[in-house]
N, C-alpha and C positions, 0 to 999 in steps of 0.2 A: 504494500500500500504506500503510495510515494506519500510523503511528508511536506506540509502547509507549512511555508517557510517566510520568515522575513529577511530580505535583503538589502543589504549597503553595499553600493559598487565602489569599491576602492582604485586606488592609483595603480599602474600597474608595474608589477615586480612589486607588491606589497604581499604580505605575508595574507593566509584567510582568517580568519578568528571565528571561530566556531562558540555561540553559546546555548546551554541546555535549562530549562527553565526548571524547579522543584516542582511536588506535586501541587497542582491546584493551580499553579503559577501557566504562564503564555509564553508564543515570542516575545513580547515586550518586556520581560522579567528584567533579562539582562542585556538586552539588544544598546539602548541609549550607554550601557555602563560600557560597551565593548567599542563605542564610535568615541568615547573619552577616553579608553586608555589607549585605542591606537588609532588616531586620528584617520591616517591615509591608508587603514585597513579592509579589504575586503569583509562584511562580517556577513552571517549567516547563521540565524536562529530558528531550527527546528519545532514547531511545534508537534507535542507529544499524541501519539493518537491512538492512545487507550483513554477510557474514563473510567474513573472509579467512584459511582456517587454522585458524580459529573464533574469531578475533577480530573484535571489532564494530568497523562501519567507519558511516561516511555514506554514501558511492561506491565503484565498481571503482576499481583501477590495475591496470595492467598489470606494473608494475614499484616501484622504490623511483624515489620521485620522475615518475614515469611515469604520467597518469591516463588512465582510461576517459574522452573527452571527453563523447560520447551519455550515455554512463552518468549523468555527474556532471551536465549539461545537464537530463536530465530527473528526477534526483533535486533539482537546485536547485530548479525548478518544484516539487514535490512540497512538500518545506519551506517555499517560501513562501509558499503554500496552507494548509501547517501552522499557520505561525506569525501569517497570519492570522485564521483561526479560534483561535486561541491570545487573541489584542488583542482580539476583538471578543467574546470569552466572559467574558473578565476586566475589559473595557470600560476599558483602562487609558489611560489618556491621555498616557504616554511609555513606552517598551522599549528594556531591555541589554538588548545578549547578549553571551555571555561562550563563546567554544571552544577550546581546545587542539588542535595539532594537525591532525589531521585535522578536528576540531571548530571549528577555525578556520576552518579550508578550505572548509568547508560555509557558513558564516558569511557570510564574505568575498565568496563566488561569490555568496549571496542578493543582498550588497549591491548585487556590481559589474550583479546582472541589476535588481533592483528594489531601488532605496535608498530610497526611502519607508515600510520596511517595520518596520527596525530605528535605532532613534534615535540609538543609543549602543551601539560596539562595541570590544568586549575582545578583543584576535587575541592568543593566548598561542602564539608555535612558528608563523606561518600559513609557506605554501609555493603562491605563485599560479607555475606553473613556464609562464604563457603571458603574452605582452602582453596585458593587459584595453584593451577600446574604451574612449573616453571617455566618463563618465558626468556630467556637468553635474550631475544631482539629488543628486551624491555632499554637492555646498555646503552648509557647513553645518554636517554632521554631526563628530562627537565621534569621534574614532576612538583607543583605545589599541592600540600593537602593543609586545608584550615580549617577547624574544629572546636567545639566547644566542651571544654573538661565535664560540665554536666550536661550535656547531650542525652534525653532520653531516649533518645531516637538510635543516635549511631552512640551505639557507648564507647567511649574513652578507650578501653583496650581493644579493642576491636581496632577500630583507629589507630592505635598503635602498631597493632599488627597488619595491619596492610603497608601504613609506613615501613615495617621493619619487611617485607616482600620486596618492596618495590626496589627496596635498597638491597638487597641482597640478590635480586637480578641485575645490580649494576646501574640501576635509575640513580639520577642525582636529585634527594628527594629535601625536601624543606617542610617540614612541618610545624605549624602556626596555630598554637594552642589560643584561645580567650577563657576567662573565668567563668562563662554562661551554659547556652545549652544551645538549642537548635538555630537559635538566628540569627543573623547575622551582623557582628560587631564591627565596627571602626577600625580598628586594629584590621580585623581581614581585608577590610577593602585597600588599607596602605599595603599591606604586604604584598596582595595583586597587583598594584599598582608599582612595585616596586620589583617583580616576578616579570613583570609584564616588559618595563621598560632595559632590565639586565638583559 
């Protein structure tokens, strides 16, 4: 099912910036935040096209913290299919992506199946609630993950262990603790902002 997208045509030989919205959230979520941190960027924001309740999602769950694996398995393929076609329209020669939440989720999963795809990735809130295989092609890659120490949602070690994967596939990984829980603080958005322009 192709994906309702919003788009910013950037300059060209500019990088694509790719953002994913949380649940409930739209294109719009993080579209404006991605044309501030890279001005003359390509951006491209997927909208999610599951609902749950009538909330947009990326993927089924079955529960809170609970996912559809098939589901989410063959929505990752979908997306990165997407986000292909996305690189080679805009002929960019480096891609963020940037997701929250479930937008993380989606994100994350693309990387752990195909990391060749996204260059540089923003996990805001992620929640992998499975062991990932090792991905070797992960080396390399820029990874920021920002989180909140009371997160009911993605708990705190959890989150640590995906940081401590990611780095142990050779990702060069930055993780950006806040003192809160699911949403989004101050502190994250400098650090993106600061992930962004390094």
């Amino acid at each position: 099912m192709p994906y309702h997208a919003k788009r910013t045509k950037g300059a060209a030989g500019q990088p694509l910036f790719l953002t994913f919205h949380g649940t409930g959230g739209n294109e719009d979520q993080f579209h404006g935040f991605a044309e501030q941190l890279a001005p003359a960027a390509h951006i491209t924001s997927p909208r999610g096209n599951v609902t749950e309740h009538g909330a947009l999602r990326y993927f089924r769950r079955t529960g809170e913290g609970v996912y559809d694996m098939p589901d989410l398995a063959r929505r990752t393929t979908e997306m990165a299919q997407f986000i292909r076609t996305e690189i080679s329209t805009a002929n960019a020669p480096r891609t963020f992506g940037l997701g929250y939440s479930n937008g993380a989720n989606i994100l994350a999963a693309v990387a752990l199946e195909q990391p060749d795809i996204v260059d540089d990735l923003i996990l805001m809130h992620p929640l992998i609630p499975w062991e990932p295989k090792p991905q070797p092609n992960l080396t390399g890659r820029r990874i920021l993950i920002t989180a909140g120490k009371r997160d009911p949602i993605c708990p705190a070690p959890q989150t640590q262990d995906l940081a401590d994967y990611f780095t142990d596939q050779g990702a060069i990984v930055t993780l950006h603790w806040h003192q809160g829980g699911h949403e989004i603080s101050q502190s994250e958005i400098e650090k993106i902002a600061e992930f962004v322009s390094g």
